[in-house]
C-alpha positions in Angstrom: 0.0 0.0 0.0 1.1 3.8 -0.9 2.6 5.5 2.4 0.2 8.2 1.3 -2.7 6.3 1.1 -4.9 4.2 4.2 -6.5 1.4 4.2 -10.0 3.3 3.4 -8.6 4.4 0.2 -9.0 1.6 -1.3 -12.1 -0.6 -2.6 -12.7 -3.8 -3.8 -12.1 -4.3 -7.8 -15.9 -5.6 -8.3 -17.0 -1.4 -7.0 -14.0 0.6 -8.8 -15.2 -1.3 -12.7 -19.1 -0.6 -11.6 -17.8 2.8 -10.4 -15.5 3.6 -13.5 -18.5 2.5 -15.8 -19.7 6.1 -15.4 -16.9 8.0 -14.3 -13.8 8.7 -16.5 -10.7 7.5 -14.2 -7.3 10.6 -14.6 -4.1 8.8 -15.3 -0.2 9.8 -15.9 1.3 8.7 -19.3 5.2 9.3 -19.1 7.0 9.9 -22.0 10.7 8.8 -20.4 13.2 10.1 -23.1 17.2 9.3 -23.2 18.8 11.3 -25.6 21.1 8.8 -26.8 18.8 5.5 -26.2 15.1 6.9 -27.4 11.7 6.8 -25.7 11.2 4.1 -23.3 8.0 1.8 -23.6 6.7 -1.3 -22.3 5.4 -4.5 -23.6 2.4 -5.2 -22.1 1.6 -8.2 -20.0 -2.1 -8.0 -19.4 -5.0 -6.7 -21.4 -5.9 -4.2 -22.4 -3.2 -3.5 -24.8 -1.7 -7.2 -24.1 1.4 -7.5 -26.1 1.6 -4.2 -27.4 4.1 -1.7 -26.7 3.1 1.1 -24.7 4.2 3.9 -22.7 4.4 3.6 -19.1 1.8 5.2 -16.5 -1.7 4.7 -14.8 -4.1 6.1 -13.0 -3.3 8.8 -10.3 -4.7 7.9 -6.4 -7.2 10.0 -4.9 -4.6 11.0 -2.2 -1.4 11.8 -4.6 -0.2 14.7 -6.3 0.5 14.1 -10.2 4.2 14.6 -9.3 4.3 11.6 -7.3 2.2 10.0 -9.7 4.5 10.1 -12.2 7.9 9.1 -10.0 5.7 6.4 -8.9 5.1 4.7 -12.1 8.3 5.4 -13.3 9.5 3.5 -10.4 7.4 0.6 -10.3 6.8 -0.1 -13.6 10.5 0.4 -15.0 13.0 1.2 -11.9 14.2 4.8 -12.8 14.0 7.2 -11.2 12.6 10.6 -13.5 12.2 14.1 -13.6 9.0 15.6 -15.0 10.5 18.0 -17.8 6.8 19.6 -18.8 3.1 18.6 -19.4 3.0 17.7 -22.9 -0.4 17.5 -23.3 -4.2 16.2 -22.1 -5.6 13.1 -23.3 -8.9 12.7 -23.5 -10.8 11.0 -26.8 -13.1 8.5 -25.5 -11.8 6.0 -27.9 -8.6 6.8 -26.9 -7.8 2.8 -25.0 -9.5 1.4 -28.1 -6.7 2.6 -30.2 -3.7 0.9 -31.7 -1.4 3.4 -33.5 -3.7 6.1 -33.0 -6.5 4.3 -35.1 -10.0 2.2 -33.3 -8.9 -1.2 -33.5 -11.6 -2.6 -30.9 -15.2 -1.2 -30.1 -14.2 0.2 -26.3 -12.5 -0.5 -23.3 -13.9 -2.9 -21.6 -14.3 -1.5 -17.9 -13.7 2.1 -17.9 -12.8 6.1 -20.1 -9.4 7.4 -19.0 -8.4 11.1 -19.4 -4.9 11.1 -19.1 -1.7 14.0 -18.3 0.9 13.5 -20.4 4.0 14.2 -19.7 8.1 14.5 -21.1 10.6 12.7 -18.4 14.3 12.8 -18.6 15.2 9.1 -16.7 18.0 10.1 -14.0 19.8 6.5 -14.2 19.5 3.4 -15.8 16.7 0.7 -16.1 16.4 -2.1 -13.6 13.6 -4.6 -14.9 10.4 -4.6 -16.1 7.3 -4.1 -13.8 4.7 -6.6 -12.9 2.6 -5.1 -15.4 4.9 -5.5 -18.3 6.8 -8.3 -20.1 9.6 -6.0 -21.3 10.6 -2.7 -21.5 13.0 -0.9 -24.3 14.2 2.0 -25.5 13.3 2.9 -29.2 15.0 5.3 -31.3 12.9 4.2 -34.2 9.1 3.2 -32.8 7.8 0.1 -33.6 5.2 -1.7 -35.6 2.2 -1.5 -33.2 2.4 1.0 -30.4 -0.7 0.6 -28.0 -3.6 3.3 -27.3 -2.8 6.9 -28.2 0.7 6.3 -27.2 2.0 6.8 -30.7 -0.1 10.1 -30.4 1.5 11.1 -27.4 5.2 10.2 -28.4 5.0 12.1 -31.8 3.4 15.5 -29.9 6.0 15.6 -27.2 8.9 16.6 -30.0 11.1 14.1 -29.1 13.9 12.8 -31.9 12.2 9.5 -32.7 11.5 8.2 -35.8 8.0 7.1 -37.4 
């Protein structure tokens, strides 16, 4: 459990996809870019997006500033340790977790809309292992075939030097 969060911060899974049925959940998507190695991403493990490379994030907590946020996924889902450069943008299509490569793939989500807060990190070491959520992580200088979500979106807005 988060240090900033209690025990009554959390709810059972059954309540938060009957709650997120009608409420849009606000997530972090990181852009973490090296210079000389690319923009990170993750292969993901479980659906939705399963198998697809993606950027690393999730949703906020109700207790946690956006800053942490961000650290924390860095952290958890990669090892690094980041610092949030800027806000590169708001993400909020509907359709946007239906997407591969930035085009509807799949009718919708299947529990819940996300709006997410994009935003440019500069990793301030070096990777450890991938997360429990992911299979793989890797930097990419050119991005691959099927990027997952908006994420190809995202990558291509933040300016970074990556190639198509």
């Amino acid at each position: 459990m988060d240090k900033n969060c209690s025990k009554d911060d959390w709810i059972p899974q059954q309540v938060f996809n009957r709650i997120t049925k009608f409420l849009p959940i606000v997530c972090v998507d990181l852009v973490i870019y090296s210079q000389n190695e690319g923009a990170l991403l993750i292969r993901r493990a479980y659906p939705p997006g399963e198998g697809l490379w993606c950027l690393v994030g999730g949703i906020i907590k109700r207790v946690e500033l956006v800053e942490n946020a961000v650290r924390r996924h860095a952290k958890t889902e990669t090892g690094l340790e980041v610092k949030a450069e800027r806000l590169i943008g708001i993400y909020d299509d509907p359709l946007r977790d239906s997407m591969i490569n930035n085009t509807v793939q799949y009718p919708s989500s299947p529990n819940r809309r996300n709006i997410t807060l994009a935003y440019l990190c500069t990793p301030l070491g070096k990777t450890s292992k991938p997360g429990p959520e992911a299979l793989e992580l890797k930097f990419f200088k050119k991005l691959p075939a099927e990027v997952g979500f908006d994420h190809r979106k995202i990558i291509l807005d933040s300016k970074v030097d990556v190639d198509e």
